[in-house]
C-alpha positions as CSV (number, residue, x, y, z in Angstrom):
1,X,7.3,-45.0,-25.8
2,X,5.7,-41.5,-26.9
3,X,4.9,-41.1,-30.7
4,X,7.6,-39.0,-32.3
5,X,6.7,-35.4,-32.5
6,X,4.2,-35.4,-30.5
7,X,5.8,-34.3,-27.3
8,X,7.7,-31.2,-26.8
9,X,10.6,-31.2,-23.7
10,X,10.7,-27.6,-22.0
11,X,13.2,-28.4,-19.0
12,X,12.1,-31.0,-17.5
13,X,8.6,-31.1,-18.4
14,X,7.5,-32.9,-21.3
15,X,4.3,-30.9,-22.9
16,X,2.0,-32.6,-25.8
17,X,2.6,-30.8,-29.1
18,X,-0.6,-29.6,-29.3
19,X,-0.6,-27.5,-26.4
20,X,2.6,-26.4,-26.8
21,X,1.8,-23.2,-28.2
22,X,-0.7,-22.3,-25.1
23,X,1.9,-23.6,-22.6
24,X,4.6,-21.0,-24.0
25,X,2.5,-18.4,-24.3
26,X,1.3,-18.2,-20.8
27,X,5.2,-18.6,-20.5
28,X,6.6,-16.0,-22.1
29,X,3.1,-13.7,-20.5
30,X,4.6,-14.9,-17.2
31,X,8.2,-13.8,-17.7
32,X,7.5,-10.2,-16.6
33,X,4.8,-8.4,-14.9
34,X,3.7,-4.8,-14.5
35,X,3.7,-2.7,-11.1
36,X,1.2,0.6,-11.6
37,X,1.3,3.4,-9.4
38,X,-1.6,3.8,-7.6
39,X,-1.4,6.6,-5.3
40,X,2.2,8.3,-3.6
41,X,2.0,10.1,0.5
42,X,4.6,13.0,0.4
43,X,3.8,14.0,4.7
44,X,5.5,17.5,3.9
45,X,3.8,19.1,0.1
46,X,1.4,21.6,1.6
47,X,-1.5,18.9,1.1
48,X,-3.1,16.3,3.6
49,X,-4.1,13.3,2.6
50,X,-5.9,12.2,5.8
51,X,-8.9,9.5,6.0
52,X,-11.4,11.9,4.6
53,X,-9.2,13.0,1.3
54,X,-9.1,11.0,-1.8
55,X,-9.2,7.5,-0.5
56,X,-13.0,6.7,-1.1
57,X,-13.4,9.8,-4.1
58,X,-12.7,8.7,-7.8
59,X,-10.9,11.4,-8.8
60,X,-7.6,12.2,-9.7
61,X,-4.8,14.0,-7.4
62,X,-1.9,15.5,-8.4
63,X,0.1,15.4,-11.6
64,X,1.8,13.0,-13.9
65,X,5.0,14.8,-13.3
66,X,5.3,15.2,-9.8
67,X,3.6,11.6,-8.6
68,X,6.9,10.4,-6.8
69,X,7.7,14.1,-5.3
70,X,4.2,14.8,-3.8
71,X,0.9,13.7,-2.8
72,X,-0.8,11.7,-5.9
73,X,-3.5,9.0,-6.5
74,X,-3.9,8.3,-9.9
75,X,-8.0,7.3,-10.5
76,X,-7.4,5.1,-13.6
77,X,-5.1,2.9,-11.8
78,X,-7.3,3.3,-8.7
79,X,-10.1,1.2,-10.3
80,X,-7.9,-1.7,-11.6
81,X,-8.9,-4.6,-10.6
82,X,-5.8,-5.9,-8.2
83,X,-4.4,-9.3,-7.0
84,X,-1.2,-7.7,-5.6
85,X,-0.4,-4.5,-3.5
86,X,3.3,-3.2,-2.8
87,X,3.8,-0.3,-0.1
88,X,7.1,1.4,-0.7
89,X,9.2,3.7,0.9
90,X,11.1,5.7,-1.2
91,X,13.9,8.6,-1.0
92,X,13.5,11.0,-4.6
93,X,11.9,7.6,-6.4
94,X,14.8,5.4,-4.8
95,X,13.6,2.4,-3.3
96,X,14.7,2.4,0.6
97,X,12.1,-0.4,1.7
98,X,9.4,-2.2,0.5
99,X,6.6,-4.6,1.7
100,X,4.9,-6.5,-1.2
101,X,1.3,-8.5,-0.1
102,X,-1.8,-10.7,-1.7
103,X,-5.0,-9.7,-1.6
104,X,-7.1,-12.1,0.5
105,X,-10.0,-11.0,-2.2
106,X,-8.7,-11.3,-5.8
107,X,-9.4,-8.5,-8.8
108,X,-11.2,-5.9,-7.1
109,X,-10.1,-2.3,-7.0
110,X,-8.5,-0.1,-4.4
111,X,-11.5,2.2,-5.1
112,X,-13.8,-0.1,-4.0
113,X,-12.1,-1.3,-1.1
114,X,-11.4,2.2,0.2
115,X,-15.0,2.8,-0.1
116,X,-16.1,-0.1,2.3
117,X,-16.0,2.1,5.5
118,X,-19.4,0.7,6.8
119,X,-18.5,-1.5,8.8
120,X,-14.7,-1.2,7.2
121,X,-11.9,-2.7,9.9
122,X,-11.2,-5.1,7.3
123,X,-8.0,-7.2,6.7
124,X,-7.3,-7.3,3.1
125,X,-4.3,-9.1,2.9
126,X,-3.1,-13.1,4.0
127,X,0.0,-14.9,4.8
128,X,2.2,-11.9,5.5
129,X,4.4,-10.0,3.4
130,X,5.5,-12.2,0.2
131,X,8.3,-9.8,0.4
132,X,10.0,-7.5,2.5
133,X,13.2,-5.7,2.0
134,X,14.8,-2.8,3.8
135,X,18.0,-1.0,2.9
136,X,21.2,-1.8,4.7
137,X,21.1,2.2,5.0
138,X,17.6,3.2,6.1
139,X,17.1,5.2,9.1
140,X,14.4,6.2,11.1
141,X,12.9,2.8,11.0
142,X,12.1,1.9,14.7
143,X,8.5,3.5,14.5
144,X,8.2,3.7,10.9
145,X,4.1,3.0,10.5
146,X,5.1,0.2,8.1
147,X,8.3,-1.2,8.0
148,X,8.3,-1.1,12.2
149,X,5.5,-3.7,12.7
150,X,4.4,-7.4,11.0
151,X,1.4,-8.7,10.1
152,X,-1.0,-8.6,7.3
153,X,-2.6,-5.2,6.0
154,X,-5.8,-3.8,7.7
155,X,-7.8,-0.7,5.5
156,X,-10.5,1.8,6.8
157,X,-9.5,0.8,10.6
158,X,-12.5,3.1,12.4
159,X,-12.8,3.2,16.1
160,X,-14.8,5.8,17.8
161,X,-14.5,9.3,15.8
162,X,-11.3,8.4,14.2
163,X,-9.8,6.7,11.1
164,X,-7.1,4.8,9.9
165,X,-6.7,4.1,5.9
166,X,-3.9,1.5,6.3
167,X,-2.6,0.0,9.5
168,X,-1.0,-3.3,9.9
169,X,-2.0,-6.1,12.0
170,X,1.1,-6.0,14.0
171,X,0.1,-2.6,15.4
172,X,-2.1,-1.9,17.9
173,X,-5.5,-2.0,16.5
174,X,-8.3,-0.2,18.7
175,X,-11.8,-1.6,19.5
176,X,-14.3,0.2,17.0
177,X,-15.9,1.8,20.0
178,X,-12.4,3.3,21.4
179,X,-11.7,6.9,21.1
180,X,-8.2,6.3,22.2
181,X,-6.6,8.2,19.3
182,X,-3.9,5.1,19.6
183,X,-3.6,3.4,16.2
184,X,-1.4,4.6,13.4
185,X,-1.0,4.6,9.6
186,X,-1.2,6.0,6.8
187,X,-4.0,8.3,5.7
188,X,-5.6,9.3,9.5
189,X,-8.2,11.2,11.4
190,X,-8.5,11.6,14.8
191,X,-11.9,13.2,14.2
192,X,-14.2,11.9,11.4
193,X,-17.1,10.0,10.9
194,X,-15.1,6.6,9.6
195,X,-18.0,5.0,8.3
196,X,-18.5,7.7,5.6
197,X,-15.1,9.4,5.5
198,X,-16.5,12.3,6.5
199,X,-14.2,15.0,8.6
200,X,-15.7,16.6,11.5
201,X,-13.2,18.6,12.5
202,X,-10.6,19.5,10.2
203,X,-8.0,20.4,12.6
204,X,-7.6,16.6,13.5
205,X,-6.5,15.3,10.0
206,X,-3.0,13.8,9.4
207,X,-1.1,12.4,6.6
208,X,0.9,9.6,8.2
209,X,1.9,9.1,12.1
210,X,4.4,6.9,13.5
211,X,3.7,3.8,15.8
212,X,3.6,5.2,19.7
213,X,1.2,5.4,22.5
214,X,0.0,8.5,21.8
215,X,-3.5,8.2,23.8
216,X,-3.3,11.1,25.4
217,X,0.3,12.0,25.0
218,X,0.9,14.4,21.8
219,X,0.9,12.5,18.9
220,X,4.6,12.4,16.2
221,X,3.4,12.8,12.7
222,X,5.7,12.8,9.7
223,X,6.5,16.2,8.4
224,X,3.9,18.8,8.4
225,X,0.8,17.9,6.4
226,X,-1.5,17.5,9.4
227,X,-4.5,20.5,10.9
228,X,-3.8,22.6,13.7
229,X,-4.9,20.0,16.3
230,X,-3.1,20.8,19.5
231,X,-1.3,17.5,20.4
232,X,0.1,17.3,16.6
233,X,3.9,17.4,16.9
234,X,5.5,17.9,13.3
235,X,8.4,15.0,13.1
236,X,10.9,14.3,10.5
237,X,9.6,12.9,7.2
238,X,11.1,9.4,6.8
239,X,10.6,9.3,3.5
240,X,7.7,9.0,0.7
241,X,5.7,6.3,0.9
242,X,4.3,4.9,-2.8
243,X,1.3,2.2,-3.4
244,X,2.1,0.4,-6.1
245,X,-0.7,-2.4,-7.8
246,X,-0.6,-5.4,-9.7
247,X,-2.8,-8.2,-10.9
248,X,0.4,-10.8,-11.4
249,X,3.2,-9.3,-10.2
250,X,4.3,-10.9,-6.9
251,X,8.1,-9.3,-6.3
252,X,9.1,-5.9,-6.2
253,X,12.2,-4.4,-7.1
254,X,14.8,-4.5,-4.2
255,X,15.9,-1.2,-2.5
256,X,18.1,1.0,-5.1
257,X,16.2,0.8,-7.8
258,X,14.6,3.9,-9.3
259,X,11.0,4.2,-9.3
260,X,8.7,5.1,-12.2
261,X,4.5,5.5,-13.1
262,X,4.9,1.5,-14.4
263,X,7.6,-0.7,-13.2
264,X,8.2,-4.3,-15.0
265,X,9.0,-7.0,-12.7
266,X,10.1,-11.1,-12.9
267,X,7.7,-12.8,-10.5
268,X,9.5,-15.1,-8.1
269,X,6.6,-16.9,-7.0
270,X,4.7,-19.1,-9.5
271,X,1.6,-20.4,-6.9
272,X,1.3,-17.1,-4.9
């Protein structure tokens, strides 16, 4: 029989009175978690954010006011040390889709993952999307770079002279030593050095490009934000896409919500 007072009952778990206090702490910690903004892809605002631009630089893009209307990457938030990524689609900072993943490396930053290009080709995530949710009403999603294909996420996908800052697994991922121009994400080049992020020719930056087998068919990129490049075709812009970061938070909120800089979120997964 336990000693009176010495056990508290929380549901059905009976915790020893002396821990009690440590036990509903990490509680009440766990209750809600934070989502930060990292970095928002507008593929029509007059500025490319291609392989070369941003990704690896610690510096700040953009402004406080207009990060969900344009490109952004916030460099405070860029070195936080992150357990969980979310990758959201977003109509004027309402939630159309979202994809929410674990990092297969705990606590480390998106600068310093961004800035592992030699050899790069990496998968950062495991297990799949903890969450994925598209609105009943989104369109354009067929070749959307992605909410169109599964898998885990891939970052600084080099192969030949070109570069890929985001791809899934799902997609088609070139051999390093093809210059196939054929995979397709966010934040590209089809001519760069992708072991330093260093453009070679400027012309062949572009923002975000659908899935397709382009190899040597033009190439469909979301809105305008791309060089000169002859085979660039300027397609509709399916939407902005946000990175959001989180050291706890495992579930995003669902398509209609309104986005912000800091978004609090009830985790639905306790051992995830």
């Amino acid at each position: 029989m336990l000693p009176a007072l010495a056990y508290l009952t929380l549901g059905s778990m009976i915790i020893p009175l002396q821990a009690a206090p440590l036990m509903l702490n990490k509680f009440e910690d766990d209750e809600s978690s934070v989502w930060y903004l990292a970095m928002n892809l507008n593929p029509a605002d007059g500025h490319v954010m291609d392989y070369t631009t941003g990704w690896s630089e610690d510096k700040f893009i953009g402004t406080y006011r207009a990060a969900l209307s344009q490109d952004y990457l916030n460099r405070v938030i860029w070195n936080y040390p992150a357990t969980y990524i979310a990758i959201v689609r977003h109509q004027k900072g309402i939630v159309e889709a979202v994809k929410v993943f674990r990092f297969r490396e705990s606590n480390r930053s998106l600068l310093s993952r961004f800035q592992a290009m030699n050899p790069g080709r990496e998968v950062v995530t495991e297990g799949g999307p903890l969450q994925e949710e598209i609105s009943d009403g989104a369109q354009d999603m067929a070749d959307d770079p992605v909410f169109s294909v599964d898998g885990d996420l891939a970052f600084n996908w080099g192969y030949g002279n070109n570069g890929v800052r985001i791809v899934l697994t799902g997609g088609h991922l070139s051999r390093a030593h093809e210059n196939n121009d054929n995979t397709h994400g966010l934040g590209n080049h089809f001519a760069c050095d992708p072991l330093t992020g260093e453009s070679t020719h400027p012309e062949w930056a572009h923002e975000i490009s659908n899935i397709q087998d382009s190899g040597k068919n033009p190439t469909t990129v979301q809105g305008t934000d791309h060089g000169s490049g002859s085979k660039y075709v300027s397609g509709r812009v399916y939407g902005n896409y946000a990175i959001y970061v989180s050291g706890r938070a495992n579930s995003f909120p669902s398509p209609g919500n309104l986005l912000d800089l800091e978004i609090t979120s009830h985790p639905k997964l306790r051992f995830y």
